[in-house]
C-alpha positions as CSV (number, residue, x, y, z in Angstrom):
1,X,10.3,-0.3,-3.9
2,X,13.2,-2.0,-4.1
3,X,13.2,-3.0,-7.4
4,X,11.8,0.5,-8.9
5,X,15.0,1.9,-7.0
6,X,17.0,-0.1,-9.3
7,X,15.2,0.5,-12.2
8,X,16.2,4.3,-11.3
9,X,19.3,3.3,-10.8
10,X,19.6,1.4,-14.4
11,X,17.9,4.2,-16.2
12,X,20.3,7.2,-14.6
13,X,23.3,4.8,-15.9
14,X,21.7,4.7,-19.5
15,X,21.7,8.7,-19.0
16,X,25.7,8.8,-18.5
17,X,27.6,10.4,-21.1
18,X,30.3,7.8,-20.7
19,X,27.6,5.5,-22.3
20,X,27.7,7.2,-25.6
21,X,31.9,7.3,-25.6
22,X,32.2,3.4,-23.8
23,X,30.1,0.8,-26.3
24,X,31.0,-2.0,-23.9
25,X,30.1,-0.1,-21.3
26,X,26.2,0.8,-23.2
27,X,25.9,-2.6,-24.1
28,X,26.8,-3.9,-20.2
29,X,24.4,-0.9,-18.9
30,X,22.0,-1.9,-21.7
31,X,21.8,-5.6,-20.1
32,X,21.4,-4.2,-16.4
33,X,18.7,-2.2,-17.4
34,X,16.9,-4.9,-18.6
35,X,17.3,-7.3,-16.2
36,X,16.1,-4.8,-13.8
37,X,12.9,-3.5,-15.8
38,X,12.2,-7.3,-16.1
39,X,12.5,-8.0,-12.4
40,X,10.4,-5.0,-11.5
41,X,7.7,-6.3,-13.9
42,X,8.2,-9.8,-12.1
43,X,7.9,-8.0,-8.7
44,X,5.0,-6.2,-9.8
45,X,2.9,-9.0,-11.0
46,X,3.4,-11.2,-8.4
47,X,2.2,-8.4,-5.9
48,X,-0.8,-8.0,-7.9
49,X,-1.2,-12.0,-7.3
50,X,-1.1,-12.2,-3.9
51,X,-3.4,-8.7,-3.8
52,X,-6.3,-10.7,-6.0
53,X,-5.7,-14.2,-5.1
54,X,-8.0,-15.3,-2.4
55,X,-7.2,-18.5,-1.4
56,X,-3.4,-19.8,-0.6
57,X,-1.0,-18.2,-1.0
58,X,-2.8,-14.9,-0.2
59,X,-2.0,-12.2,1.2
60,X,-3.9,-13.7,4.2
61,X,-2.1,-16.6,4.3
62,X,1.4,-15.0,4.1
63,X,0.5,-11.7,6.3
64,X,-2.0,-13.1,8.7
65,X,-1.4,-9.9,11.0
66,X,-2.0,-7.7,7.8
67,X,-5.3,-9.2,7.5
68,X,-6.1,-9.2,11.4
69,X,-5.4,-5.4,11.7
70,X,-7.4,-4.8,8.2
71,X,-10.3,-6.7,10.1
72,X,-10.2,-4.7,13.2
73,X,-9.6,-1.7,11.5
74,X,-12.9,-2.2,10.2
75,X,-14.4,-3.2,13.4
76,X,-13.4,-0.1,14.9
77,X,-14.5,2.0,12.2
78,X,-18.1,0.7,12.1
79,X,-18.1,1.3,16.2
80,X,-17.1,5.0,15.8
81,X,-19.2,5.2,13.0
82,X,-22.5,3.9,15.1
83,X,-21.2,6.3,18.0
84,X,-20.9,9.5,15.8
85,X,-24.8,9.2,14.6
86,X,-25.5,8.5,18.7
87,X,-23.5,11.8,19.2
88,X,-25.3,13.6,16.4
89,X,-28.6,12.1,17.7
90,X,-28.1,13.9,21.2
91,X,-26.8,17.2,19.8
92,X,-29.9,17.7,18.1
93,X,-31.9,17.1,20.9
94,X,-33.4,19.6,23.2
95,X,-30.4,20.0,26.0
96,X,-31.6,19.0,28.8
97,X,-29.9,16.6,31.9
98,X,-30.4,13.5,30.5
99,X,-29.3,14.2,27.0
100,X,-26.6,15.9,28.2
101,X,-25.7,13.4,30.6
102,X,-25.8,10.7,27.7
103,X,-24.1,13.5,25.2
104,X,-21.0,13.4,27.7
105,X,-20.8,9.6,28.2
């Protein structure tokens, strides 16, 4: 994010009408902005690395939380998945104590 902010940032100075009056100035603004389109590229890449690389340095490796909360995330999900078809199981049942009993619980 951080690098796209200063891509912005590059790109509203290119947009400055004291560009077209200043040629040092262009040529200086010219420079920034593509020093910063080259470092958001670099940024960008290198996130794509660590997204597909699966050994070291991973993601896993350099966020082991990230990859903790992504596994009980998942955990959690398949529980409240196996709990809604339980749910849905004794809804269409014929109500009766027991069902309803287990439909509460």
């Amino acid at each position: 994010a951080m690098s796209k902010s200063a891509v912005k940032i590059s790109s509203d100075l290119l947009s400055n009408p004291l560009c077209e009056q200043e040629p040092g100035f262009l040529e200086m603004v010219t420079a920034f902005d593509t020093a910063m389109k080259r470092m958001d590229s670099f940024n960008q890449e290198k996130v794509r690395w660590l997204w597909l690389e699966k050994g070291t340095p991973g993601f896993s490796s350099v966020f082991p939380s990230l990859n903790m909360a992504v596994k009980r995330r998942e955990q959690t999900l398949q529980d409240y998945k196996r709990l809604q078809s339980k749910v849905e199981k004794y809804e269409e049942k014929e109500r009766t104590g027991p069902v309803l009993a287990k439909l509460h619980q």
